[in-house]
C-alpha positions as a LaTeX table, in Angstrom:
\begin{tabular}{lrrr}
\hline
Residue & $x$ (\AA) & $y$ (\AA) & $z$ (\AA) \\
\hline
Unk1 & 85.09 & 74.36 & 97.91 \\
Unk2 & 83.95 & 70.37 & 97.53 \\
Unk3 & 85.55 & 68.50 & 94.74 \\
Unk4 & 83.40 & 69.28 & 91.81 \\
Unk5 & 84.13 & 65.81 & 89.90 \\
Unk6 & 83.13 & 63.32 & 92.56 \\
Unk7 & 83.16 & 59.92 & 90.35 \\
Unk8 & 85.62 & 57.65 & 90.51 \\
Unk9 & 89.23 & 58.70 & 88.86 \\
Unk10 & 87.43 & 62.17 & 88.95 \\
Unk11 & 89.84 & 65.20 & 88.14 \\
Unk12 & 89.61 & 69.10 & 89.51 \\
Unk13 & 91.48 & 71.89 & 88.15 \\
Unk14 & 93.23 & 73.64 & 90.77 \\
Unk15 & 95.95 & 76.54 & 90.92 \\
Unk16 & 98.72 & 77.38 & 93.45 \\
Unk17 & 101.75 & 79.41 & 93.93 \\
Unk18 & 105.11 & 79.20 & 95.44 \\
Unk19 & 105.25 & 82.80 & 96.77 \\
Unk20 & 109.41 & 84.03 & 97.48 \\
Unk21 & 111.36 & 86.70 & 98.98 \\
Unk22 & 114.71 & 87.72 & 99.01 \\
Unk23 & 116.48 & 87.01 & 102.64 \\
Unk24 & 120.37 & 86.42 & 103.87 \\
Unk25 & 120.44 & 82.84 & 102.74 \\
Unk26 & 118.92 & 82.94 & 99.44 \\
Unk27 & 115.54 & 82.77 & 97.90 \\
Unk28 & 112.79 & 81.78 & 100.69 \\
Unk29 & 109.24 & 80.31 & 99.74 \\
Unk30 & 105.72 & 81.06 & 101.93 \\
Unk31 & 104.27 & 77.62 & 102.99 \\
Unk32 & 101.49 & 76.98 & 105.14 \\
Unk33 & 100.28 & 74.34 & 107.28 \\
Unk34 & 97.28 & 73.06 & 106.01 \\
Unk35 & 94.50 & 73.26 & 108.34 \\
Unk36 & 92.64 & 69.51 & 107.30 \\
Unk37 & 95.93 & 67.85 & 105.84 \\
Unk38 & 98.95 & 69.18 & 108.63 \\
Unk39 & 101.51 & 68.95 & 105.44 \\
Unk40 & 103.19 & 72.44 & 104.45 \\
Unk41 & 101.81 & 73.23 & 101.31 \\
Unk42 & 102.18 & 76.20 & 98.79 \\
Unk43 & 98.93 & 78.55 & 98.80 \\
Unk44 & 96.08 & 77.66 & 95.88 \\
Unk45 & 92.58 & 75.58 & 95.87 \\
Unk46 & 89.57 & 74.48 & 93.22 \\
Unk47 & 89.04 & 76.65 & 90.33 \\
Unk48 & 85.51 & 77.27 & 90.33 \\
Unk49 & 82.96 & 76.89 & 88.06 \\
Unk50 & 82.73 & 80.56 & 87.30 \\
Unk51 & 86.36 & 81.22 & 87.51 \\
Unk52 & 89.33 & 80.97 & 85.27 \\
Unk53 & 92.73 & 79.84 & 87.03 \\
Unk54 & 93.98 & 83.36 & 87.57 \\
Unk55 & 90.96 & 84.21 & 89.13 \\
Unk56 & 90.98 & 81.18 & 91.17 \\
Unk57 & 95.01 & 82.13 & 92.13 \\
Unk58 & 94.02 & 85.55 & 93.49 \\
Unk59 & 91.37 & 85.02 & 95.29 \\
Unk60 & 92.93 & 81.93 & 97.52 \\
Unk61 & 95.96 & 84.09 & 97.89 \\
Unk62 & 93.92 & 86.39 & 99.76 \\
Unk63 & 92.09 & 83.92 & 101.90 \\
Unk64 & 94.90 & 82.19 & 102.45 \\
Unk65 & 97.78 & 84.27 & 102.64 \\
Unk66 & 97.03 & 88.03 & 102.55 \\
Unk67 & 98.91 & 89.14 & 99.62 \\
Unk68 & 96.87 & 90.69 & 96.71 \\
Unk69 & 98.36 & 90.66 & 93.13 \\
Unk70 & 99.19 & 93.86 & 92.92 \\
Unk71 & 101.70 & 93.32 & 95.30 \\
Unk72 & 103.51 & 90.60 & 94.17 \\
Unk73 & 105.68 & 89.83 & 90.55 \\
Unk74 & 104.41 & 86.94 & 88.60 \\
Unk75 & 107.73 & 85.09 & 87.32 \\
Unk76 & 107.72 & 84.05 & 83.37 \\
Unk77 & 109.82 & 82.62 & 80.96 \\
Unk78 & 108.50 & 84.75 & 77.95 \\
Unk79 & 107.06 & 88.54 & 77.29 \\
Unk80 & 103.54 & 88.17 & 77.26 \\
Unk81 & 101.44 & 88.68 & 73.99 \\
Unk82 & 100.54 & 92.38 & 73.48 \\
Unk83 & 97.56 & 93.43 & 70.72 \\
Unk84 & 94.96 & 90.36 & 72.27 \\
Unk85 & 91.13 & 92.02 & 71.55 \\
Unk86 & 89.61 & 88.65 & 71.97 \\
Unk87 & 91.87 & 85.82 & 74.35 \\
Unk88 & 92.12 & 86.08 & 78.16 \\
Unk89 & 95.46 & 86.17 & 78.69 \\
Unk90 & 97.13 & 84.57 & 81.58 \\
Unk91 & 100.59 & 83.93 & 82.94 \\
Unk92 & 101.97 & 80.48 & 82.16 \\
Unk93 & 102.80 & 78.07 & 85.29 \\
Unk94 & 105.99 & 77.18 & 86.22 \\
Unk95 & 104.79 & 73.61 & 86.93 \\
Unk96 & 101.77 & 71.62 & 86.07 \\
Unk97 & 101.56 & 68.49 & 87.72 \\
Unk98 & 98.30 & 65.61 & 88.54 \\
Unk99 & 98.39 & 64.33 & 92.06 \\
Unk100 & 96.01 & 61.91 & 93.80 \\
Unk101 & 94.17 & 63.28 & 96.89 \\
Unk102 & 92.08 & 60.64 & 98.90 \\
Unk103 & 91.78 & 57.41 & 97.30 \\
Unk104 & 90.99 & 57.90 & 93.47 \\
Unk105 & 90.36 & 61.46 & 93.18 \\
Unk106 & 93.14 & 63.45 & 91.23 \\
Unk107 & 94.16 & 67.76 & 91.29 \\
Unk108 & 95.72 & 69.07 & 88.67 \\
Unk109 & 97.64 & 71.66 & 89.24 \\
Unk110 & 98.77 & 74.55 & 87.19 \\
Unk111 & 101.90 & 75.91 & 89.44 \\
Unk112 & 102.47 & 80.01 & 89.68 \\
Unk113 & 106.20 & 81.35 & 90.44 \\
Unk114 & 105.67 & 84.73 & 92.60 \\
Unk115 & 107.69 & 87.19 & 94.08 \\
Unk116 & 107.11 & 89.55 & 97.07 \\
Unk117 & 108.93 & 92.44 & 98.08 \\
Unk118 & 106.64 & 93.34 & 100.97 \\
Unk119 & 104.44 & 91.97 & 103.48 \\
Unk120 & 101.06 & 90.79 & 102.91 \\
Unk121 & 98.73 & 93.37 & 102.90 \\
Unk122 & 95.58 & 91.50 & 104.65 \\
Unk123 & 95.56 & 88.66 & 107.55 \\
Unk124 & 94.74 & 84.97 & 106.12 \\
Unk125 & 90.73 & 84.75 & 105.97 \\
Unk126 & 88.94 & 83.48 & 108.38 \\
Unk127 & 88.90 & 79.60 & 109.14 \\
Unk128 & 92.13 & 79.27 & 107.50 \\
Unk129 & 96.20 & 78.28 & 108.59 \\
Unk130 & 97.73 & 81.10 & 110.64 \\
Unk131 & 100.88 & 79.51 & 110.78 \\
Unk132 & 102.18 & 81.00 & 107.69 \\
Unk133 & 106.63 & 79.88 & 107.03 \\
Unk134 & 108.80 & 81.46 & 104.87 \\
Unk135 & 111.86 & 78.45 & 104.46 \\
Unk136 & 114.52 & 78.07 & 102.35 \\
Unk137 & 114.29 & 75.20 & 100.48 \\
Unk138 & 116.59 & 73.80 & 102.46 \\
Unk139 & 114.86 & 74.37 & 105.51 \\
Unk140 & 111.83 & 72.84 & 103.68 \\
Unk141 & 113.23 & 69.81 & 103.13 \\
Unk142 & 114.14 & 69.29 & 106.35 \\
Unk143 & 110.74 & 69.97 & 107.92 \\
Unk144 & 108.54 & 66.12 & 108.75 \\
Unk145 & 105.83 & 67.89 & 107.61 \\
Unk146 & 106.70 & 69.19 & 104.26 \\
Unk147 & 105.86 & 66.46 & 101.45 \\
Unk148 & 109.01 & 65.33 & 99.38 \\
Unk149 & 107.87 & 66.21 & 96.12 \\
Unk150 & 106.83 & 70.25 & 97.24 \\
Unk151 & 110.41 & 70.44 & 98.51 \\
Unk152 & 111.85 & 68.80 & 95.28 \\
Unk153 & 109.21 & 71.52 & 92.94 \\
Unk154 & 110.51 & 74.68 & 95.49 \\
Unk155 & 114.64 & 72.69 & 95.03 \\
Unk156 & 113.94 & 73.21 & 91.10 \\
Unk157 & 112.34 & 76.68 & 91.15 \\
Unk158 & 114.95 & 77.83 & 93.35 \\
Unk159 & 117.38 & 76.71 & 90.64 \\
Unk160 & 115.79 & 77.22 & 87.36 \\
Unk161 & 113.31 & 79.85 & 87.74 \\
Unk162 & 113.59 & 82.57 & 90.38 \\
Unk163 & 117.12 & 83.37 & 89.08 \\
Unk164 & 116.32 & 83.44 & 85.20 \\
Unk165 & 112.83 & 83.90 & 84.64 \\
Unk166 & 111.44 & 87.91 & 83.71 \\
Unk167 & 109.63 & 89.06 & 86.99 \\
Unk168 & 106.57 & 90.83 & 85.99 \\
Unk169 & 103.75 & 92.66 & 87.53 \\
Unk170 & 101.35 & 90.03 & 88.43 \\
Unk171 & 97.90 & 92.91 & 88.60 \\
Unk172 & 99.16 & 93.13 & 84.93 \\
Unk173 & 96.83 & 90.17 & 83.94 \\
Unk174 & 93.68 & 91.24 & 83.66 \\
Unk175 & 91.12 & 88.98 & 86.53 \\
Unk176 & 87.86 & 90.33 & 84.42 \\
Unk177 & 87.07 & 87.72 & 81.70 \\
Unk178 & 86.66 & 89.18 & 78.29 \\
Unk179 & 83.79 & 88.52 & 76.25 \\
Unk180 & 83.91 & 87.90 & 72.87 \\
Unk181 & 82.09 & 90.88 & 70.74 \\
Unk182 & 78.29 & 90.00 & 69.28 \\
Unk183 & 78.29 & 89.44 & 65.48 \\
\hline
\end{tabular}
């Protein structure tokens, strides 16, 4: 999707996730090598006009990685809220951040934790990266292509989140929006 705020100093809303799996030498993260930009990034894109964030998470997981929600855990420091009849609940990111992409256009970014147990269920859409990595972070660091500050956000989730934070059902947020009831 085209930037949506094309002024100058103009900010989109976009949301990603560091996806990780278990393996011999610790926690490893899916990265992928962006098609238009050739840096390893974490899987996300533009929240859309229609969407909310969540929505906007699951759908470029599919496109861009295969995995659907219902197969992955959604990490979170807290329980979520039970009772809501009226708020869209959604899991809270594990990083927010603002970064500058082109000259004077700004993302900002709300950060998902997720784990996988399995494979992904689909094949990246078409027109997008097939060369799909799972690294340690570690290994991540040490790849040219791999920006310093996504290896320094997947250094801190390896150490702060993966290991602490309640691993939940991520299909457990609802993607519908609720509407609020007619008075």
């Amino acid at each position: 999707m085209p930037h949506l705020h094309t002024q100058p100093d103009g900010h989109d809303l976009t949301a990603s996730a560091f996806v990780f799996r278990e393996a011999g030498d610790g926690p490893e993260v899916l990265v992928h090598l962006h098609r238009k930009l050739g840096l390893l990034l974490q899987p996300g894109g533009h929240v859309e006009p229609t969407e909310n964030p969540w929505q906007a998470l699951a759908h470029e997981l599919r496109e861009e990685t295969g995995f659907h929600l219902e197969q992955l855990m959604v990490l979170q420091p807290l329980l979520p809220v039970q009772g809501l009849t009226h708020d869209n609940p959604h899991p809270l990111p594990a990083f927010l951040n603002t970064h500058e992409v082109g000259s004077g256009h700004f993302h900002t970014d709300l950060v998902y934790a997720l784990v996988a147990d399995e494979p992904p269920r689909d094949a990246p859409g078409d027109g997008e990266s097939l060369d799909l990595r799972w690294l340690t972070a570690e290994a991540l660091a040490a790849q040219p292509e791999a920006p310093g500050d996504v290896a320094a956000v997947v250094s801190m989730l390896v150490r702060d989140v993966v290991p602490h934070w309640h691993r939940l059902p991520a299909s457990q947020w609802p993607l519908e929006t609720r509407r609020s009831p007619r008075r």
